[in-house]
N, C-alpha and C positions, 0 to 999 in steps of 0.2 A: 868094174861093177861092184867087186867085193868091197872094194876101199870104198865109195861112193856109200855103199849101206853102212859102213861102217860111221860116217863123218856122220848119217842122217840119224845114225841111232845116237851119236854123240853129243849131237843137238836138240835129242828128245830129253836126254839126261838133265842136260844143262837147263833145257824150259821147262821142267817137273822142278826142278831147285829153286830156281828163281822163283818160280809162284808161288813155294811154299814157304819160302824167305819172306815175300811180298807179305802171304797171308801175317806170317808171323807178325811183322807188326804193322799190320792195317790197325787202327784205333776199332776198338769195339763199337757199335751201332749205337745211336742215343734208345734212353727209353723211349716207348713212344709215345704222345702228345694225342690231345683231341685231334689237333689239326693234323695229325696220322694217320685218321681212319679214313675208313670210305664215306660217299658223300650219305649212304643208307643209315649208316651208324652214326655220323654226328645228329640226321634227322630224327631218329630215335630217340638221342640222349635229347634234343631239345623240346620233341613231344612232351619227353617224361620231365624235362622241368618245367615245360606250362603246368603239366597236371600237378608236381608237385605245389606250385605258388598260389594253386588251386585249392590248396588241401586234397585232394584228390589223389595217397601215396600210393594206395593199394594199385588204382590203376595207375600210375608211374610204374610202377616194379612191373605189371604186368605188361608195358610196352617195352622196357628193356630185355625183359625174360623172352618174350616171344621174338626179339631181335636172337637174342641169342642161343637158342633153338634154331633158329633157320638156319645160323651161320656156323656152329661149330664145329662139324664134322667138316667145314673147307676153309673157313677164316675164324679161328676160334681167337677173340681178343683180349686181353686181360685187362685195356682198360675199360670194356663192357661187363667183363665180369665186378670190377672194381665195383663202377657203380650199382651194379645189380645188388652185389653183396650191400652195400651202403646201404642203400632202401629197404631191402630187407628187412635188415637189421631197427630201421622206424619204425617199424609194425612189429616188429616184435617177433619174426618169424627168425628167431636167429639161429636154431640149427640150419636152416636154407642159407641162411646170410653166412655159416661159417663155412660151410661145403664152396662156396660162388666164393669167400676170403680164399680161401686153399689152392684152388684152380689158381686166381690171381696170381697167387705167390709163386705156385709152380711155373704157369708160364712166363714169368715177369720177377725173379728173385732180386732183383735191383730197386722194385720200386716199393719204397718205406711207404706211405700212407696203406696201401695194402694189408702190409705188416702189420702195422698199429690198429687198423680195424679188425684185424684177425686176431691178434692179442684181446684186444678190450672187447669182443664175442666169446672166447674162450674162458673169458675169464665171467663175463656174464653168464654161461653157460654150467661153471663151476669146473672146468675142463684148466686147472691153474697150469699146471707141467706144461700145457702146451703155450698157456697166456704169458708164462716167464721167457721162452724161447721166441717167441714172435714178438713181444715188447723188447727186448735186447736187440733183435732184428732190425728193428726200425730205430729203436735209437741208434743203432752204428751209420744206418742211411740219412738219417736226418742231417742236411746241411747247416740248422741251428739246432744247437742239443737243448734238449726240454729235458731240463731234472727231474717234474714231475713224471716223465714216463717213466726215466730209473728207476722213481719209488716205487709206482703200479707193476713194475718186473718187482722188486724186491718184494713187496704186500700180498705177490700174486707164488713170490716161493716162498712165503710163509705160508700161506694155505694149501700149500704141496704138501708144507710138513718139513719141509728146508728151512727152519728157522736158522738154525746155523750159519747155511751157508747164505741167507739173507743179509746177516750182519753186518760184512765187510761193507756193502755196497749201501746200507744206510748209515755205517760212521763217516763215508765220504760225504752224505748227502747234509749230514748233523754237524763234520762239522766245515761244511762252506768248501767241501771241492771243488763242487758242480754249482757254486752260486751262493746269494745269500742262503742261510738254512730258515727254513720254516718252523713254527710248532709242530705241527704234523709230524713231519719227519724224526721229529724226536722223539712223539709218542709212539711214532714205528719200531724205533731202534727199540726202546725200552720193553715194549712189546714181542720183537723175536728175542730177545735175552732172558724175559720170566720163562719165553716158551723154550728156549736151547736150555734152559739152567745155568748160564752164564753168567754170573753173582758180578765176577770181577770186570768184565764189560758192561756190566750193567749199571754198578755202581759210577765208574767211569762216563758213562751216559747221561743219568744223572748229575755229576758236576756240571758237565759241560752245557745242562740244558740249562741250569742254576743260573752258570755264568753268563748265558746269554739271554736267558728270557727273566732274569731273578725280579723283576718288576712286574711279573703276571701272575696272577694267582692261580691263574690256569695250571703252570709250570709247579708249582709248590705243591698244589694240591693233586698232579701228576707223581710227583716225588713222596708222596703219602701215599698213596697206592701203591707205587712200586715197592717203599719200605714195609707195607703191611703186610703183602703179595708173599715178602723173604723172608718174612719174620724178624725183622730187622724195627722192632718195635722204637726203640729212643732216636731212630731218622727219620720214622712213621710218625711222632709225637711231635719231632720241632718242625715240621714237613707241614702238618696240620693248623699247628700253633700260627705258625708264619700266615700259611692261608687265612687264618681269623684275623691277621692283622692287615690284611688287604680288600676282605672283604668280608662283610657278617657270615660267621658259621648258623646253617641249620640248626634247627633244634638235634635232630638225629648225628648231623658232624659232633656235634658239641658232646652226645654221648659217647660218640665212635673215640673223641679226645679224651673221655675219662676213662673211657674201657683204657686204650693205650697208655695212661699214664698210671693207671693199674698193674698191666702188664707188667711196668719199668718200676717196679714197688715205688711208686711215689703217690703213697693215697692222699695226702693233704692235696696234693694239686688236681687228683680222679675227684674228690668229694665235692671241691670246687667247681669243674665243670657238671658235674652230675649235679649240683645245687641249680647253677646258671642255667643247665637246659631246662631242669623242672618249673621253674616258674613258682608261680604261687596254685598250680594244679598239678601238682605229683602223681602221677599214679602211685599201686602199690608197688609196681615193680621199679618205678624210679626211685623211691621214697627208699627201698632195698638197698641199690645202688648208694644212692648218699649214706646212709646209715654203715653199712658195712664198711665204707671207705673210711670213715670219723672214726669208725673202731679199728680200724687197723692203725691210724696214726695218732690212736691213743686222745686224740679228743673228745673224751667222751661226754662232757657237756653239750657240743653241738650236735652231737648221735641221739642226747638224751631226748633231746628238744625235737628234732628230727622224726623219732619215732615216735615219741608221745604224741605229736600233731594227725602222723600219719593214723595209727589206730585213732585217732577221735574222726579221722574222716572218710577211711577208707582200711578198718583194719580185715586181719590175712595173719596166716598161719607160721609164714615167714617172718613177718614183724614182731607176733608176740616172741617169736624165737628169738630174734636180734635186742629184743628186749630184755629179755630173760639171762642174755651173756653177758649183758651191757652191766646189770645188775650184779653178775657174779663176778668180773671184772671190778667190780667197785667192791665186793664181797658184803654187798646187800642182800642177802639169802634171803628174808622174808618177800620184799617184791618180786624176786628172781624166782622163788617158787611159785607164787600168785600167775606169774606168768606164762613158766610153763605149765601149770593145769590149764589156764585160756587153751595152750593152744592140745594138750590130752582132749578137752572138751571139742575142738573146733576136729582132731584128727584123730578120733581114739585109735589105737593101736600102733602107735609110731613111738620106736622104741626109744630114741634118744631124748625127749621131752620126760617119759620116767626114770631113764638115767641119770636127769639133771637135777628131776625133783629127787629122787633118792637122795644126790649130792646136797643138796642144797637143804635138806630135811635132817642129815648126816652134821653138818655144819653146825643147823640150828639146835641139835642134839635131844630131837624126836626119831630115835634110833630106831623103834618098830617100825615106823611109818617110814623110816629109811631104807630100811632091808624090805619092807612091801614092793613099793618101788623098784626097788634095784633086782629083787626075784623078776619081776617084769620084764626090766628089761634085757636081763640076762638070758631072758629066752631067744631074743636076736645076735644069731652068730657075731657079727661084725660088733656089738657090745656088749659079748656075753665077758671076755677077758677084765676089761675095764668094774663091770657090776658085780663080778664073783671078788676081784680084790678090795672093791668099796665094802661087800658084803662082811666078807672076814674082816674089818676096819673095824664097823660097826660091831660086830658079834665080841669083836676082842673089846670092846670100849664099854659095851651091854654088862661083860665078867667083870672089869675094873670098878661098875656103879657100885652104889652102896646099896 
């Protein structure tokens, strides 16, 4: 009897083994299929595609939803919740449609479309942390990979505030890991690199968009932004330039070009474009623009010409000033002076315009009228140094007279 239980117990050993051998590698169960469910739940889903081809989504969702209310607590489906969530999401109700995603994914972690409508609710929801983790989800499931989802995972950890860690996975997408590369993609990458501060991946981003897109103006005038973005002004300028030569610059581009070639002390070429945007209607603040550029690069014929037009048509406070240098620069004190009184008249109290006439009054060697002047302007901190030393100039030159 003993030996008898003995054999019987040894045989229970051996059939616990085996089945758990067996389990071990049974193949795991397919996802499940429309044609999975019960015959109540395909009637459902195809009520609610009449209603949808109806226009009718609201009530679509509402004959899924009430499916799946009745059934959850004993056949809880996740391809009922799939589509719940889908519909949802039509109308617009997409925190409902992300909660009905979530369920999905819990009961059903294998099935990618899920994922991806869970991502792209998350991320319409502004919930990115979780839109980067469900779009990676679904791209690992997808039997053909779609690049564009890696970028909406990459776009969706830049809005996390992961720009950084965004990078790796859009230099693959820039340069043609995952396929031909887009524009887009490129203006992604350059985009988490101003946001990480990543100068040397960035510029590196830039070649690469050069080389491949260097036929679109899109791409040039992309590389102008990013150089202006850095301060990287003379990549910003030939960035620009290029774009002009692929397609008309704005009136406004064409400023943003002189501003830049200002920047790069190259006024002759700033005065040029600030000519070309102005037209034959300058404002005064264009009319500025040109003017102070021809006086940095010592043209001052074309500065003369420039501001005499502009005060005959639109004159300002600034111009009789740029007028006024432009004269002392030539060391025409009598117009130079003439000028700035315009503008003492136009701004009484502005201390540099009696500074200039003191100088310029000093020059002409109406000495009193020079130290009037310059006590003026010496009353302003910031030129009081400059007008107490013109002061003592004059006073020492007053003792020398006869």
């Amino acid at each position: 009897m003993k030996t008898m239980l003995r054999i019987l117990a040894l045989l229970t050993i051996v059939a616990a083994v085996h089945g758990a051998a067996t389990a071990a590698v049974d193949p795991p169960r397919p996802v499940e299929t429309i044609g999975d469910l019960p015959r109540d739940a395909r009637l459902a889903l195809y009520e609610a595609q009449v209603l949808m081809e109806e226009g009718k989504i609201e009530q679509s969702a509402a004959v899924i939803e009430k499916y799946v209310r009745k059934t959850e607590k004993k056949d809880d489906r996740f391809f009922m919740r799939y589509h719940l969530a889908s519909v949802l999401a039509q109308v617009d109700r997409r925190e409902e449609a992300l909660a009905q995603y979530e369920r999905a994914v819990a009961l059903e972690p294998r099935y990618g479309p899920a994922w991806l409508g869970l991502g792209e609710t998350a991320y319409g929801l502004g919930n990115y942390a979780r839109a980067v983790e469900a779009l990676k989800r679904g791209y690992a499931l997808m039997e053909e990979k779609r690049p564009d989802v890696l970028y909406y995972a990459a776009a969706a950890q830049v809005q996390a505030g992961d720009a950084a860690g965004a990078i790796p996975v859009l230099e693959e997408l820039a340069t043609g890991k995952h396929g031909e590369p887009r524009f887009e993609w490129h203006r992604g990458l350059l985009s988490a690199c101003l946001l990480a501060e990543d100068r040397t991946r960035g510029q590196s981003a830039v070649s690469a968009m050069l080389e491949k897109f260097g036929t679109k103006h899109e791409a040039w005038h992309l590389a102008f932004q990013y150089g202006a973005s850095v301060g990287d002004y003379r990549q910003a300028a030939i960035a620009l330039t290029v774009t002009g030569y692929l397609r008309p610059l704005s009136k406004q581009e064409t400023i943003q070009l002189g501003d830049l070639y200002a920047a790069v002390d190259a006024p002759a070429a700033a005065a040029g474009f600030y000519t070309a945007a102005a037209g034959d209607s300058a404002s005064a603040g264009e009319i500025e623009r040109i003017a102070s550029s021809y006086l940095a690069s010592y043209q001052t014929d074309a500065a003369l010409e420039v501001l005499e037009k502009g005060i005959r048509t639109a004159p300002t406070f600034r111009l009789w000033s740029l007028l006024g240098d432009l004269h002392v620069m030539e060391k025409r004190f009598e117009p130079a002076y003439d000028a700035f009184a315009e503008c003492v008249r136009r701004s009484p109290g502005e201390p540099r315009p009696e500074l200039m006439m003191g100088y310029c009054a000093l020059e002409l060697g109406r000495l009193d009228e020079a130290i009037t002047h310059l006590a003026t302007a010496a009353e302003a901190e910031e030129f009081a140094e400059r007008a107490q030393m013109l002061i003592r100039r004059a006073q020492q030159l007053a003792r020398l007279s006869p």
